[in-house]
N, C-alpha and C positions, 0 to 999 in steps of 0.2 A: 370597836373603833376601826379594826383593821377591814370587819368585812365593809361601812360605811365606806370605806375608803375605796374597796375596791368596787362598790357599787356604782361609783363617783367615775372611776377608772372607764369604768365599761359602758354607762349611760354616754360619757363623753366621747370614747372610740367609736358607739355608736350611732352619735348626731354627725361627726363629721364624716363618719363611710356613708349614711345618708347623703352629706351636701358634695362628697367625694364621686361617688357613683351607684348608683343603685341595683346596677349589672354586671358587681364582681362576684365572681363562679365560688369563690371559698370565702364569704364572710369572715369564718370560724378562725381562720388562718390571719388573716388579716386584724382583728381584733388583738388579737396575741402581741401582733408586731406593734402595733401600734400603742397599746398600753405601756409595751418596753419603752416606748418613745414619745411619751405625754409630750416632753419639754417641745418635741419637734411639732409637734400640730397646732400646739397653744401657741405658739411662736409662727408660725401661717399665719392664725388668721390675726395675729399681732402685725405678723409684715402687712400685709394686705391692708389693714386698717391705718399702717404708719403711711404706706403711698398712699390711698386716698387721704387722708389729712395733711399731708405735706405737699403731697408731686400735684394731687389732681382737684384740689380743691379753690374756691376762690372765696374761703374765709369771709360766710355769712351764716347768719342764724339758721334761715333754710335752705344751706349748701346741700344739693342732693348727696354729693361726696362725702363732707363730713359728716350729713345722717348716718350713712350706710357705715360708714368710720366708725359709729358711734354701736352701732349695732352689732359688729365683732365684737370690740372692748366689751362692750354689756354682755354677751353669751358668754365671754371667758370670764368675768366677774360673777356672772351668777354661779360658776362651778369652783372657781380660784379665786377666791375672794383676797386671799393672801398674796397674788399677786403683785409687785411695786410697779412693775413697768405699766401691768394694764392699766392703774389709777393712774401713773403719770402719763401717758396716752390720753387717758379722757380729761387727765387736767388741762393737755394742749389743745384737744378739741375744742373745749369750751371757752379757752381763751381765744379762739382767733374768732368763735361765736361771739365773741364778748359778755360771754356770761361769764364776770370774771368772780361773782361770787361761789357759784362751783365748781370755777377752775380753783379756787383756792382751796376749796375743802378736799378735793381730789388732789391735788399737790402734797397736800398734808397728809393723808390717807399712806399716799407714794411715800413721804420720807421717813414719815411713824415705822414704815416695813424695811424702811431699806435708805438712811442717811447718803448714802453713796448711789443714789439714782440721778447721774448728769443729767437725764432728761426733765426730771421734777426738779429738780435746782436751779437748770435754765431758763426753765417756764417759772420760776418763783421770783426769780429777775429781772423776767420782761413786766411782771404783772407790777413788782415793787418801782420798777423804770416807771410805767405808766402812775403809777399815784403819786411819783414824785419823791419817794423815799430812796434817794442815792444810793448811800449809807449801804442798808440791805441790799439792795439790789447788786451792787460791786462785791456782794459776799458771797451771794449766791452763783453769780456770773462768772469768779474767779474758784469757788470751790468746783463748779460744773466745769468749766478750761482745763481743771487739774485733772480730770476726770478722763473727760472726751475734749481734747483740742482741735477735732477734726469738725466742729458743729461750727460750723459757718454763721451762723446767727447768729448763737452766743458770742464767735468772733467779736463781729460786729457792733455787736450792744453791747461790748466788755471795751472795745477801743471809744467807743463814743462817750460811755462813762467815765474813762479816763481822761479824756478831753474834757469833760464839762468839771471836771473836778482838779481842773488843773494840772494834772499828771501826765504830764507830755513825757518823759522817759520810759513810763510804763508803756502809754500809746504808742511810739513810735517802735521799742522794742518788739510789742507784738504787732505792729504793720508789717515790720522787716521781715516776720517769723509766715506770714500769709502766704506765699506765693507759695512755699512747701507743704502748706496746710490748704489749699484751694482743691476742691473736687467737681468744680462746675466744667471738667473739660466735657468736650461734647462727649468722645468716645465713652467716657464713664458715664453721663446721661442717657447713650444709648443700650448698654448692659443693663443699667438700672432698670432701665423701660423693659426689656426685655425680659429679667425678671419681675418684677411688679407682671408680667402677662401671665407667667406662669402660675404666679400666685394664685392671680384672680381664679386662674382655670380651675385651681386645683379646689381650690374651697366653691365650685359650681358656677363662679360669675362669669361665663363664656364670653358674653356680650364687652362685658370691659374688658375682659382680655384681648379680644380680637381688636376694640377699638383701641386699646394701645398699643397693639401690634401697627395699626394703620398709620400712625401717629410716627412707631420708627420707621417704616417703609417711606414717607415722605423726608422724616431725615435725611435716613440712608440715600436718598433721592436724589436732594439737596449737596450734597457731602461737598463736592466740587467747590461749593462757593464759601466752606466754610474751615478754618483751617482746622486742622485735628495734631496729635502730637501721640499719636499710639492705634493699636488697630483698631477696627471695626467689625461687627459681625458682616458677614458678607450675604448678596442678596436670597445667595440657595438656603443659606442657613436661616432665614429671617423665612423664608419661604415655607422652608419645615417644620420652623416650631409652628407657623401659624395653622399647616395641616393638621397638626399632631394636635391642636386645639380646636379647630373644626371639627375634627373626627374622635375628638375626645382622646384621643393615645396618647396625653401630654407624657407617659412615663416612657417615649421612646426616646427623647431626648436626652444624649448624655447628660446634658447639663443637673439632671437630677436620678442622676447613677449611684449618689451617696445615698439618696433618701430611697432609690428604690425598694417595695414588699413584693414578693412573691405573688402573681394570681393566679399560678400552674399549680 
């Protein structure tokens, strides 16, 4: 079992220094590092998969976004089967797909591995919201709050439920609780963007990288007309990271000085 395992290990280090780069000078080195650190790369191309289904998507059957969303979650599911977050990822995919019959089986999949996954809870919420089953859905949407209070959604569809079910103390309670719980400020949309770029880069998708890079440059652009309440990356730095993914050297960026491996 153990050599399985670490067969499993090193097939997987393997595919992503393929989708990483093809032209680092010590492989051998870098394999090492990177088995030490399964959680961090399974978790890439989970980020990368949560922005396209979230940030970049416009929730249709054949959204090019959530394909490709879908397509991460599947590589990590074929090696991590045991995974919770990646079934509850593909259970939200296929919900905004409206294939809400395997969003539910992938919901289930997520909670069967792990009761305490806010994201499969949430999404079991929205789907029970939609068939009209209140009841459930206030159970799921209040055990996911306990969870992650910072999910904007769930917010939302946990105030709305409260409203339709007459519970105006509960509602109003958590309205008042929002303004400290909101993250749509611009400046935190533009870090987000900024990384969602690095991500892309790093798992090989150059091309969306750079186009969301584009994407904060007309913010940053913009900035003037829009009010902000904390800093901004500024234009040189927005400049570099987007070199340093031109030229492929995303790992010159402080910003990923944690995650840096050795290629000397």
């Amino acid at each position: 079992m153990a050599e399985e395992q670490r067969k499993l290990e090193i097939d997987w280090a393997k595919k992503v220094i393929l989708e990483l780069d093809s032209n680092i000078k010590k492989p051998d080195k870098l394999f090492e590092y990177m088995i030490r650190n399964l959680d961090f790369f399974i978790k890439v191309h989970l980020d990368a998969a949560d922005a396209l289904i979230t940030r970049y998507s416009i929730n249709t059957n054949d959204d090019p976004a959530i394909l490709l969303g879908l397509s991460y979650i599947v590589d990590v599911l074929a090696d991590w089967p045991e995974n919770d977050m990646a079934w509850a990822m593909q259970g939200e995919a296929f919900a905004r797909m409206g294939r809400e019959d395997d969003s539910i089986n992938s919901l289930a999949r997520a909670l069967n591995l792990n009761i305490n996954n806010a994201k499969a809870l949430a999404w079991s919420g929205q789907i029970n919201y939609k068939y009209e089953d209140y009841d459930s859905a206030l159970q799921y949407c209040k055990a996911a709050f306990d969870l992650d209070p910072h999910d904007t959604g769930n917010q939302l569809l946990l105030i709305g439920i409260y409203k339709l079910k007459k519970m105006e103390r509960e509602a109003n309670d958590l309205m008042r609780k929002r303004p400290f719980l909101d993250t749509s400020l611009v400046e935190v949309r533009i870090f987000i963007k900024m990384e969602d770029a690095l991500r892309f880069a790093l798992i090989g998708q150059k091309r969306a990288a750079l186009k969301i890079i584009e994407g904060v440059e007309l913010l940053v652009s913009n900035i003037g007309k829009i009010k902000t309440q904390g800093p901004i990356p500024s234009k040189s730095m927005i400049a570099k990271t987007k070199q340093n993914i031109e030229n492929e050297s995303i790992w010159d960026n402080p910003a990923w000085d944690k995650f840096r491996f050795s290629k000397t």
